[in-house]
GUNU-530576 format. One record per residue (C-alpha): residue number from 1; residue in one letter; z, x, y. Coordinates in pm, 1 decimal, m for minus. Layout:
! residues N
pos  code  zz  xx  yy
NUM  A  Z  X  Y
...
//
This chain:
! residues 275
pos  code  zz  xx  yy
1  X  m3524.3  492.9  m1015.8
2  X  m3682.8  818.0  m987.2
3  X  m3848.3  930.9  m1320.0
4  X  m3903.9  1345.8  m1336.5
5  X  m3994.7  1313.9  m1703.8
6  X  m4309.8  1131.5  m1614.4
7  X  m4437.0  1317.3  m1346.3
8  X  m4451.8  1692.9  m1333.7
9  X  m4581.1  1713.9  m961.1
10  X  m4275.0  1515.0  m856.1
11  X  m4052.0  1776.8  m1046.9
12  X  m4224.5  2076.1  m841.0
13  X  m4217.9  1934.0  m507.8
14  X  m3842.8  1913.3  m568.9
15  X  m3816.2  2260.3  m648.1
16  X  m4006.8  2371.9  m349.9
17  X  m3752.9  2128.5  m123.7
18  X  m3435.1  2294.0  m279.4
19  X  m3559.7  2641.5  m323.6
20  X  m3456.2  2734.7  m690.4
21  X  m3686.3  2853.8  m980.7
22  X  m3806.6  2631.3  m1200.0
23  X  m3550.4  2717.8  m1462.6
24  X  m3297.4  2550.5  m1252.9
25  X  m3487.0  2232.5  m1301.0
26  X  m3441.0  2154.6  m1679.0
27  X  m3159.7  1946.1  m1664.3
28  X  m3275.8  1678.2  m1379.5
29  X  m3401.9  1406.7  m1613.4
30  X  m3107.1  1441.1  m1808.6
31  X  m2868.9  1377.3  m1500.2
32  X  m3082.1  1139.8  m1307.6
33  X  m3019.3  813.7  m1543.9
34  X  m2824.1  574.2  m1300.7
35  X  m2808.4  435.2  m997.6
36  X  m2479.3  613.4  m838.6
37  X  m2616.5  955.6  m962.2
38  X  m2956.1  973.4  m784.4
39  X  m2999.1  1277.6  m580.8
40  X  m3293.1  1167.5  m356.3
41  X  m3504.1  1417.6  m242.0
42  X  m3421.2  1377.0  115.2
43  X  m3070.8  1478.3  39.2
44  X  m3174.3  1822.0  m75.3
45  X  m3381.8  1846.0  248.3
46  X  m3108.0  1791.1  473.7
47  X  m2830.5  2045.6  246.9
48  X  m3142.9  2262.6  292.8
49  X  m3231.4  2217.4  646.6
50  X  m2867.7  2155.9  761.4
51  X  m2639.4  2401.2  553.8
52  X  m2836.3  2786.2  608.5
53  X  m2528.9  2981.2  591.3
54  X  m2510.5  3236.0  307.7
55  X  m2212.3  3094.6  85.9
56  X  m2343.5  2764.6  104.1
57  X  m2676.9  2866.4  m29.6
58  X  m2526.1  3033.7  m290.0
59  X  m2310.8  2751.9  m367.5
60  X  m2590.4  2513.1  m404.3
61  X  m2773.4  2722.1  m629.9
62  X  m2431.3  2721.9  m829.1
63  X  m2402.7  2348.9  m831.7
64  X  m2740.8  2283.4  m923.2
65  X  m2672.0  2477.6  m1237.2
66  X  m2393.3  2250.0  m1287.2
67  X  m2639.7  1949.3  m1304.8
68  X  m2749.8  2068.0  m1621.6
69  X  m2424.8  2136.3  m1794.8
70  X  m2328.8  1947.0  m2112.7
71  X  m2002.1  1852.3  m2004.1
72  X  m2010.6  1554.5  m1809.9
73  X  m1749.7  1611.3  m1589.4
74  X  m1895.4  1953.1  m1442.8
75  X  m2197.3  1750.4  m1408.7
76  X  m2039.6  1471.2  m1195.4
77  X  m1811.5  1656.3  m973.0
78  X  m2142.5  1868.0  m869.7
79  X  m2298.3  1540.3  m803.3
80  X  m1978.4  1422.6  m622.3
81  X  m2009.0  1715.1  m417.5
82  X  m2308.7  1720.6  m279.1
83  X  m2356.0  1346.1  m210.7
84  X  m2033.1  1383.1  m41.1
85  X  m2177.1  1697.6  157.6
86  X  m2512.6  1507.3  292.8
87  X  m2290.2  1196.6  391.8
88  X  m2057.1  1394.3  619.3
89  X  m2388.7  1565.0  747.7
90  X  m2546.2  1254.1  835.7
91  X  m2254.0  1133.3  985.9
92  X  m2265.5  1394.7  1252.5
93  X  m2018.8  1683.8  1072.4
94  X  m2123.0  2056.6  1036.3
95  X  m2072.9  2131.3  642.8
96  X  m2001.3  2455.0  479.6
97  X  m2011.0  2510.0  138.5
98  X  m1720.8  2756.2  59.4
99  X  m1751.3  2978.4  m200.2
100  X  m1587.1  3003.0  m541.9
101  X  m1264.6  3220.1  m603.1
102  X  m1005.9  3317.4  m815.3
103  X  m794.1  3157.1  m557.4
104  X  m818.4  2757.8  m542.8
105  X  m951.5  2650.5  m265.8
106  X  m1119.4  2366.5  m108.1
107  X  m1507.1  2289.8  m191.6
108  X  m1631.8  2197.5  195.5
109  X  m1504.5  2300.6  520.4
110  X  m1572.5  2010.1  762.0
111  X  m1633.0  2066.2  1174.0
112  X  m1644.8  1781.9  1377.5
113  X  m1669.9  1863.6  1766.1
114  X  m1364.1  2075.0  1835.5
115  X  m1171.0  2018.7  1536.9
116  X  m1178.5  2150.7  1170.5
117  X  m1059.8  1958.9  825.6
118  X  m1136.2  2089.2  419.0
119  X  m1264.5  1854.5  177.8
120  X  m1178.9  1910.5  m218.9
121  X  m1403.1  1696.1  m412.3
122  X  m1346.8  1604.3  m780.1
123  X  m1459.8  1386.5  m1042.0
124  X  m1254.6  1178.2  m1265.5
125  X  m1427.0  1152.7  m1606.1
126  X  m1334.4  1013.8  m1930.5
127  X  m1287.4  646.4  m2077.0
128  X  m902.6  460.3  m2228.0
129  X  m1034.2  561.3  m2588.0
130  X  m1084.2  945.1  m2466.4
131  X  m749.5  950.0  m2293.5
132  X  m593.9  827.1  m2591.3
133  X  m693.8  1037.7  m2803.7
134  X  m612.3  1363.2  m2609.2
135  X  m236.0  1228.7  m2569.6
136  X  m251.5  1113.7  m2958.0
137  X  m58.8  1431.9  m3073.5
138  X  160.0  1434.0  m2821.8
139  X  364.8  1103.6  m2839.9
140  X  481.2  879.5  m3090.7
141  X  237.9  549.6  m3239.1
142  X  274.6  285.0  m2966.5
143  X  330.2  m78.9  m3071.9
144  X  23.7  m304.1  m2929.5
145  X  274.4  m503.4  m2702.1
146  X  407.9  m175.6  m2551.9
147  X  23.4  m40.8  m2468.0
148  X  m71.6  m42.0  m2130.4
149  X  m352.8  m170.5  m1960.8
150  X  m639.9  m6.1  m1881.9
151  X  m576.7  m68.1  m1478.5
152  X  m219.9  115.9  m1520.2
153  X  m376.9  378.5  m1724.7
154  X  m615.4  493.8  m1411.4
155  X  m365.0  466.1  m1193.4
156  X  m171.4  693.1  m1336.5
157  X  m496.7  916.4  m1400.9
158  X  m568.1  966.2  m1037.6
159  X  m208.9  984.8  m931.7
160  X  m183.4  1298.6  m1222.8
161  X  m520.9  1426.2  m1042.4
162  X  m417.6  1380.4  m685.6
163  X  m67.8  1584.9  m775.1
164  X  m292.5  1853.1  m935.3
165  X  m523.9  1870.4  m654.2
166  X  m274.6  1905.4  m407.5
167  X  m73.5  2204.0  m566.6
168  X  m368.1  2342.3  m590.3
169  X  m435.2  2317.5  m196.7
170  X  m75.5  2385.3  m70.4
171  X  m191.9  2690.3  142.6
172  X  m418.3  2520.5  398.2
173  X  m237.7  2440.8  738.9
174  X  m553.0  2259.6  918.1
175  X  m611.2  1926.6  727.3
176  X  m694.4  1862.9  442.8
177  X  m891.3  1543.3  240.1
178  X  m909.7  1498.5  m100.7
179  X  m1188.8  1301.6  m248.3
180  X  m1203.8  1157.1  m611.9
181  X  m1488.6  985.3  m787.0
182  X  m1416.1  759.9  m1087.7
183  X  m1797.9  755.0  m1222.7
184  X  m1934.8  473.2  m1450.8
185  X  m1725.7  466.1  m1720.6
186  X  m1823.1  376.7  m2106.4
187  X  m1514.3  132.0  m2126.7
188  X  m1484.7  m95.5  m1828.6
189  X  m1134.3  m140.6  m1640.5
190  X  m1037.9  m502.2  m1694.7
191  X  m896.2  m552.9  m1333.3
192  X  m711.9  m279.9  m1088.3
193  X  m454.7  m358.2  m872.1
194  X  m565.0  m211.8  m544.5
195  X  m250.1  m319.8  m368.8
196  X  m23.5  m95.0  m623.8
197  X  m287.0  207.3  m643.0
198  X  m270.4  255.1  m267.3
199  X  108.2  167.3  m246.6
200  X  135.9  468.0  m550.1
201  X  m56.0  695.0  m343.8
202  X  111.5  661.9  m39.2
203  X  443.3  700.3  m170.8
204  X  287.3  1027.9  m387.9
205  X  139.1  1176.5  m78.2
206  X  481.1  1199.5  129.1
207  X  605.0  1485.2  m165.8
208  X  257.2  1653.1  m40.9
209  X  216.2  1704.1  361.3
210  X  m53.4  1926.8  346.0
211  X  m295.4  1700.3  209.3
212  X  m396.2  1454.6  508.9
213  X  m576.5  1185.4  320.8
214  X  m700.7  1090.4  12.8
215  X  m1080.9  892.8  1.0
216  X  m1152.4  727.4  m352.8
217  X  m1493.0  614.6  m495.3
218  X  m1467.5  407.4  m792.8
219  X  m1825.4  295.0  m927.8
220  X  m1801.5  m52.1  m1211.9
221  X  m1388.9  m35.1  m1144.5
222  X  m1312.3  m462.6  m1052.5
223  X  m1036.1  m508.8  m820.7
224  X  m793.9  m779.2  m916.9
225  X  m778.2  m1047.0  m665.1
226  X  m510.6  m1017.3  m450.0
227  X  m243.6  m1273.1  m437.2
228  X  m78.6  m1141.9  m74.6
229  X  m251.9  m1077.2  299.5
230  X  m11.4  m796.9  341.9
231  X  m145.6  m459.0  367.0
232  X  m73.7  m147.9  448.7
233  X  m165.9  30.0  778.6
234  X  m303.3  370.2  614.6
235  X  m504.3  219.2  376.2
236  X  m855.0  123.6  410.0
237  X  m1076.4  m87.6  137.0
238  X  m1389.3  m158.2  77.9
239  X  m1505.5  m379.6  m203.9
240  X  m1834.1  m466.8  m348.5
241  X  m2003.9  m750.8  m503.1
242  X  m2068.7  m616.3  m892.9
243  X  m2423.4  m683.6  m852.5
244  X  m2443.2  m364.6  m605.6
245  X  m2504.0  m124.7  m826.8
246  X  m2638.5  166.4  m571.8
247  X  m2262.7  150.8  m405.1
248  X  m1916.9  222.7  m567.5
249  X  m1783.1  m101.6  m629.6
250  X  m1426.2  m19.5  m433.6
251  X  m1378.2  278.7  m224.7
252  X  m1089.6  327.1  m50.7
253  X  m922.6  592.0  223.1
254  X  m519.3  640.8  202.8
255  X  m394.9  827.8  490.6
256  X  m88.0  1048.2  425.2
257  X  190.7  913.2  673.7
258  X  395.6  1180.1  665.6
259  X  116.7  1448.3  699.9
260  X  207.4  1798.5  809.4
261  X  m152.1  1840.2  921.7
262  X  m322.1  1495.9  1033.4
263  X  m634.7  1396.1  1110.3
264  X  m770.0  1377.0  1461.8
265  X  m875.2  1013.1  1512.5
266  X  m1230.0  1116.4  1545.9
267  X  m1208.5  1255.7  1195.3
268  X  m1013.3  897.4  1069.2
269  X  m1336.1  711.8  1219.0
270  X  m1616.4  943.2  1076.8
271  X  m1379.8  888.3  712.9
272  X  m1339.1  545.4  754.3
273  X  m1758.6  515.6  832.0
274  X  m1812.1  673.3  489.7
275  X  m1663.8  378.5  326.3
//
Protein backbone atom coordinates (compact mmCIF):
# COMPACT_ATOMS: atom_id res chain seq x y z
CA UNK A 1 0.00 0.00 0.00
CA UNK A 2 1.28 3.27 -0.91
CA UNK A 3 2.38 5.33 2.19
CA UNK A 4 2.50 9.45 1.39
CA UNK A 5 2.97 10.10 5.10
CA UNK A 6 6.37 8.53 4.99
CA UNK A 7 7.78 9.87 2.08
CA UNK A 8 7.57 13.48 1.06
CA UNK A 9 9.29 12.99 -2.46
CA UNK A 10 6.60 10.44 -3.29
CA UNK A 11 3.90 13.12 -2.31
CA UNK A 12 5.57 15.76 -4.85
CA UNK A 13 6.06 13.61 -7.73
CA UNK A 14 2.30 13.08 -7.46
CA UNK A 15 1.59 16.57 -7.56
CA UNK A 16 3.74 17.20 -10.53
CA UNK A 17 1.76 14.01 -12.36
CA UNK A 18 -1.74 15.57 -11.58
CA UNK A 19 -0.91 19.18 -11.87
CA UNK A 20 -2.48 20.79 -8.66
CA UNK A 21 -0.69 22.90 -5.93
CA UNK A 22 0.44 21.41 -3.15
CA UNK A 23 -2.50 22.53 -1.08
CA UNK A 24 -4.57 20.11 -2.94
CA UNK A 25 -2.45 17.40 -1.52
CA UNK A 26 -3.30 17.46 2.27
CA UNK A 27 -5.85 15.06 2.36
CA UNK A 28 -4.08 11.96 0.38
CA UNK A 29 -2.86 10.04 3.42
CA UNK A 30 -6.05 10.45 4.93
CA UNK A 31 -7.95 8.82 1.88
CA UNK A 32 -5.37 6.36 0.81
CA UNK A 33 -5.96 3.68 3.82
CA UNK A 34 -7.35 0.56 1.86
CA UNK A 35 -6.99 -1.50 -0.74
CA UNK A 36 -10.21 -0.56 -3.03
CA UNK A 37 -9.35 3.20 -2.53
CA UNK A 38 -5.79 3.39 -3.96
CA UNK A 39 -5.41 5.91 -6.62
CA UNK A 40 -2.12 4.70 -8.23
CA UNK A 41 -0.14 7.11 -9.74
CA UNK A 42 -0.47 5.79 -13.17
CA UNK A 43 -4.13 6.50 -13.02
CA UNK A 44 -3.59 10.21 -12.65
CA UNK A 45 -1.16 9.96 -15.63
CA UNK A 46 -3.53 8.57 -17.94
CA UNK A 47 -6.80 11.20 -16.64
CA UNK A 48 -3.87 13.58 -17.31
CA UNK A 49 -2.51 12.44 -20.53
CA UNK A 50 -5.90 11.12 -21.84
CA UNK A 51 -8.65 13.68 -20.66
CA UNK A 52 -7.02 17.52 -21.93
CA UNK A 53 -10.27 19.05 -22.54
CA UNK A 54 -11.06 22.14 -20.44
CA UNK A 55 -14.14 20.91 -18.25
CA UNK A 56 -12.50 17.85 -17.49
CA UNK A 57 -9.48 19.56 -16.13
CA UNK A 58 -11.46 21.58 -14.17
CA UNK A 59 -13.40 18.77 -12.95
CA UNK A 60 -10.45 16.91 -11.73
CA UNK A 61 -9.13 19.67 -9.89
CA UNK A 62 -12.76 19.70 -8.30
CA UNK A 63 -12.68 16.07 -7.39
CA UNK A 64 -9.39 16.07 -6.02
CA UNK A 65 -10.65 18.59 -3.53
CA UNK A 66 -13.24 16.15 -2.77
CA UNK A 67 -10.54 13.60 -1.62
CA UNK A 68 -9.96 15.62 1.25
CA UNK A 69 -13.46 16.27 2.44
CA UNK A 70 -14.62 15.05 5.87
CA UNK A 71 -17.61 13.48 4.73
CA UNK A 72 -16.99 10.17 3.59
CA UNK A 73 -19.34 9.88 1.07
CA UNK A 74 -18.06 13.02 -1.03
CA UNK A 75 -14.84 11.37 -0.57
CA UNK A 76 -15.85 7.98 -2.11
CA UNK A 77 -18.01 8.97 -4.93
CA UNK A 78 -14.82 11.19 -6.11
CA UNK A 79 -12.87 8.07 -5.80
CA UNK A 80 -15.69 6.11 -7.58
CA UNK A 81 -15.42 8.50 -10.24
CA UNK A 82 -12.29 8.62 -11.29
CA UNK A 83 -11.37 4.90 -10.99
CA UNK A 84 -14.38 4.46 -13.04
CA UNK A 85 -13.02 7.22 -15.58
CA UNK A 86 -9.35 5.50 -16.09
CA UNK A 87 -11.11 1.99 -16.51
CA UNK A 88 -13.32 3.08 -19.41
CA UNK A 89 -10.06 4.85 -20.74
CA UNK A 90 -8.09 1.84 -20.68
CA UNK A 91 -10.66 -0.04 -22.12
CA UNK A 92 -10.47 1.89 -25.32
CA UNK A 93 -13.42 4.78 -24.53
CA UNK A 94 -12.81 8.59 -24.98
CA UNK A 95 -13.87 10.16 -21.42
CA UNK A 96 -15.10 13.56 -20.70
CA UNK A 97 -15.49 14.89 -17.53
CA UNK A 98 -18.69 17.09 -17.65
CA UNK A 99 -18.94 19.87 -15.66
CA UNK A 100 -21.01 20.69 -12.58
CA UNK A 101 -24.49 22.52 -12.84
CA UNK A 102 -27.40 23.62 -11.28
CA UNK A 103 -29.01 21.21 -13.59
CA UNK A 104 -28.36 17.35 -12.73
CA UNK A 105 -26.59 15.85 -15.01
CA UNK A 106 -24.46 12.96 -15.68
CA UNK A 107 -20.66 12.90 -14.31
CA UNK A 108 -18.85 11.27 -17.69
CA UNK A 109 -19.80 11.35 -21.21
CA UNK A 110 -18.54 8.08 -22.76
CA UNK A 111 -17.48 7.75 -26.82
CA UNK A 112 -16.83 4.55 -28.08
CA UNK A 113 -16.17 4.48 -32.00
CA UNK A 114 -19.31 5.97 -33.49
CA UNK A 115 -21.54 5.87 -30.66
CA UNK A 116 -22.06 8.00 -27.43
CA UNK A 117 -23.47 6.79 -23.76
CA UNK A 118 -23.35 9.09 -20.08
CA UNK A 119 -22.16 7.54 -17.05
CA UNK A 120 -23.56 8.89 -13.44
CA UNK A 121 -21.37 7.54 -10.83
CA UNK A 122 -22.30 7.44 -7.12
CA UNK A 123 -21.30 6.08 -3.95
CA UNK A 124 -23.40 4.33 -1.49
CA UNK A 125 -22.10 5.08 2.03
CA UNK A 126 -23.28 4.38 5.41
CA UNK A 127 -23.56 1.11 7.67
CA UNK A 128 -27.37 -0.82 9.20
CA UNK A 129 -26.62 1.15 12.56
CA UNK A 130 -26.35 4.63 10.50
CA UNK A 131 -29.45 3.86 8.49
CA UNK A 132 -31.23 3.16 11.51
CA UNK A 133 -30.72 5.81 13.15
CA UNK A 134 -31.60 8.40 10.40
CA UNK A 135 -35.14 6.54 9.97
CA UNK A 136 -35.36 6.34 14.02
CA UNK A 137 -37.72 9.44 14.17
CA UNK A 138 -39.57 8.60 11.52
CA UNK A 139 -41.28 5.20 12.30
CA UNK A 140 -42.52 3.47 15.15
CA UNK A 141 -39.98 0.93 17.62
CA UNK A 142 -39.74 -2.30 15.60
CA UNK A 143 -40.06 -5.63 17.45
CA UNK A 144 -36.64 -7.75 16.92
CA UNK A 145 -38.63 -10.51 14.97
CA UNK A 146 -40.08 -7.86 12.59
CA UNK A 147 -36.31 -6.27 11.83
CA UNK A 148 -34.95 -6.94 8.67
CA UNK A 149 -31.84 -8.22 7.62
CA UNK A 150 -29.07 -6.45 6.74
CA UNK A 151 -29.12 -8.06 2.94
CA UNK A 152 -32.88 -6.64 2.54
CA UNK A 153 -31.85 -3.44 4.03
CA UNK A 154 -29.21 -2.74 0.96
CA UNK A 155 -31.38 -3.83 -1.32
CA UNK A 156 -33.70 -1.55 -0.68
CA UNK A 157 -30.79 1.16 -0.29
CA UNK A 158 -29.68 0.89 -3.84
CA UNK A 159 -33.11 0.38 -5.26
CA UNK A 160 -34.04 4.04 -3.24
CA UNK A 161 -30.60 5.28 -4.96
CA UNK A 162 -31.13 3.89 -8.40
CA UNK A 163 -34.90 5.63 -8.37
CA UNK A 164 -33.15 8.87 -7.26
CA UNK A 165 -30.53 8.68 -9.79
CA UNK A 166 -32.71 8.13 -12.50
CA UNK A 167 -35.19 11.13 -11.89
CA UNK A 168 -32.45 12.89 -11.71
CA UNK A 169 -31.27 11.82 -15.38
CA UNK A 170 -34.73 11.73 -17.11
CA UNK A 171 -33.62 14.33 -19.80
CA UNK A 172 -30.89 12.39 -21.63
CA UNK A 173 -32.17 10.61 -24.90
CA UNK A 174 -28.65 8.84 -25.88
CA UNK A 175 -27.99 6.14 -23.17
CA UNK A 176 -27.46 6.29 -20.19
CA UNK A 177 -25.46 3.92 -17.26
CA UNK A 178 -25.66 4.30 -13.84
CA UNK A 179 -22.89 3.09 -11.67
CA UNK A 180 -23.06 2.55 -7.79
CA UNK A 181 -20.30 1.66 -5.40
CA UNK A 182 -21.17 0.09 -2.03
CA UNK A 183 -17.56 0.83 -0.34
CA UNK A 184 -16.22 -1.19 2.68
CA UNK A 185 -18.61 -0.90 5.10
CA UNK A 186 -18.05 -0.75 9.14
CA UNK A 187 -20.88 -3.45 9.62
CA UNK A 188 -20.57 -6.37 7.27
CA UNK A 189 -23.75 -7.68 5.22
CA UNK A 190 -24.41 -11.17 6.53
CA UNK A 191 -25.31 -12.67 3.03
CA UNK A 192 -27.09 -10.83 -0.18
CA UNK A 193 -29.28 -12.41 -2.33
CA UNK A 194 -27.92 -11.61 -5.74
CA UNK A 195 -30.71 -13.46 -7.48
CA UNK A 196 -33.48 -10.99 -5.79
CA UNK A 197 -31.21 -7.69 -6.08
CA UNK A 198 -30.95 -8.12 -9.84
CA UNK A 199 -34.57 -9.49 -10.20
CA UNK A 200 -35.52 -5.93 -8.03
CA UNK A 201 -33.60 -3.97 -10.38
CA UNK A 202 -34.83 -5.20 -13.40
CA UNK A 203 -38.31 -4.95 -12.55
CA UNK A 204 -37.37 -1.09 -11.10
CA UNK A 205 -35.66 -0.18 -14.31
CA UNK A 206 -38.80 -0.87 -16.70
CA UNK A 207 -40.68 2.41 -14.67
CA UNK A 208 -37.25 4.18 -15.94
CA UNK A 209 -36.40 3.80 -19.91
CA UNK A 210 -33.97 6.32 -20.04
CA UNK A 211 -31.53 4.76 -17.93
CA UNK A 212 -29.92 1.82 -20.12
CA UNK A 213 -28.11 -0.11 -17.48
CA UNK A 214 -27.17 -0.16 -14.15
CA UNK A 215 -23.24 -1.56 -13.18
CA UNK A 216 -22.81 -2.25 -9.30
CA UNK A 217 -19.52 -2.59 -7.31
CA UNK A 218 -19.94 -3.93 -3.96
CA UNK A 219 -16.46 -4.25 -2.04
CA UNK A 220 -16.71 -6.98 1.53
CA UNK A 221 -20.72 -7.49 0.43
CA UNK A 222 -20.94 -11.92 0.51
CA UNK A 223 -23.33 -13.25 -1.89
CA UNK A 224 -25.57 -15.94 -0.54
CA UNK A 225 -25.15 -19.13 -2.33
CA UNK A 226 -27.55 -19.67 -4.74
CA UNK A 227 -29.91 -22.51 -4.51
CA UNK A 228 -31.22 -22.29 -8.49
CA UNK A 229 -29.10 -22.31 -12.08
CA UNK A 230 -31.70 -20.00 -13.41
CA UNK A 231 -30.68 -16.63 -14.34
CA UNK A 232 -31.59 -13.91 -15.96
CA UNK A 233 -30.44 -12.83 -19.49
CA UNK A 234 -29.63 -9.00 -18.60
CA UNK A 235 -27.80 -9.66 -15.73
CA UNK A 236 -24.20 -10.21 -15.48
CA UNK A 237 -22.14 -11.34 -12.12
CA UNK A 238 -19.06 -11.49 -11.07
CA UNK A 239 -18.05 -12.83 -7.69
CA UNK A 240 -14.90 -12.93 -5.76
CA UNK A 241 -13.14 -15.10 -3.41
CA UNK A 242 -13.12 -12.82 0.08
CA UNK A 243 -9.50 -13.12 0.21
CA UNK A 244 -9.31 -10.58 -2.93
CA UNK A 245 -9.22 -7.68 -1.32
CA UNK A 246 -7.86 -5.29 -4.36
CA UNK A 247 -11.35 -6.30 -6.30
CA UNK A 248 -15.04 -5.67 -5.25
CA UNK A 249 -16.12 -8.82 -3.99
CA UNK A 250 -19.47 -8.93 -6.43
CA UNK A 251 -19.98 -6.60 -9.22
CA UNK A 252 -22.66 -6.89 -11.30
CA UNK A 253 -24.23 -5.18 -14.75
CA UNK A 254 -28.28 -5.17 -15.07
CA UNK A 255 -29.33 -4.18 -18.42
CA UNK A 256 -32.66 -2.29 -18.63
CA UNK A 257 -34.97 -4.52 -20.97
CA UNK A 258 -37.27 -2.18 -21.75
CA UNK A 259 -34.74 0.68 -22.46
CA UNK A 260 -35.84 3.69 -24.45
CA UNK A 261 -32.19 4.28 -25.29
CA UNK A 262 -30.03 0.92 -25.36
CA UNK A 263 -26.75 0.17 -25.55
CA UNK A 264 -24.96 -0.65 -28.76
CA UNK A 265 -23.50 -4.15 -28.26
CA UNK A 266 -20.05 -2.78 -28.49
CA UNK A 267 -20.84 -0.66 -25.47
CA UNK A 268 -22.57 -4.07 -23.57
CA UNK A 269 -19.02 -5.80 -24.25
CA UNK A 270 -16.66 -2.88 -23.16
CA UNK A 271 -19.39 -2.87 -19.75
CA UNK A 272 -19.40 -6.33 -19.35
CA UNK A 273 -15.14 -6.27 -19.62
CA UNK A 274 -15.19 -3.89 -16.65
CA UNK A 275 -16.57 -6.54 -14.50
Amino acid sequence: MIRFRRNRNRQSLVRRQVGLHSSSMRGIPHVLESPDQILLLGDWRILEQRCTDRASRIRLAHLWTRLESSDRGSRESALAELKLAVLLLQAGCSVIFLPESQARTADLECRLQQSRFFVEVTALVGGRSEQRRTTARRRPPMRKADEEDSGHVLIHRLLARISQKARQLSDYTDPVVLSITVPRRDDCVEELDLKQLAGAITVLLQLHGHVSAVLLALWNVPPMPSRSGVRLSNVNVVERSSQQRTFPRVQLLVVNPSAAAPLHSAELQLLKGLL
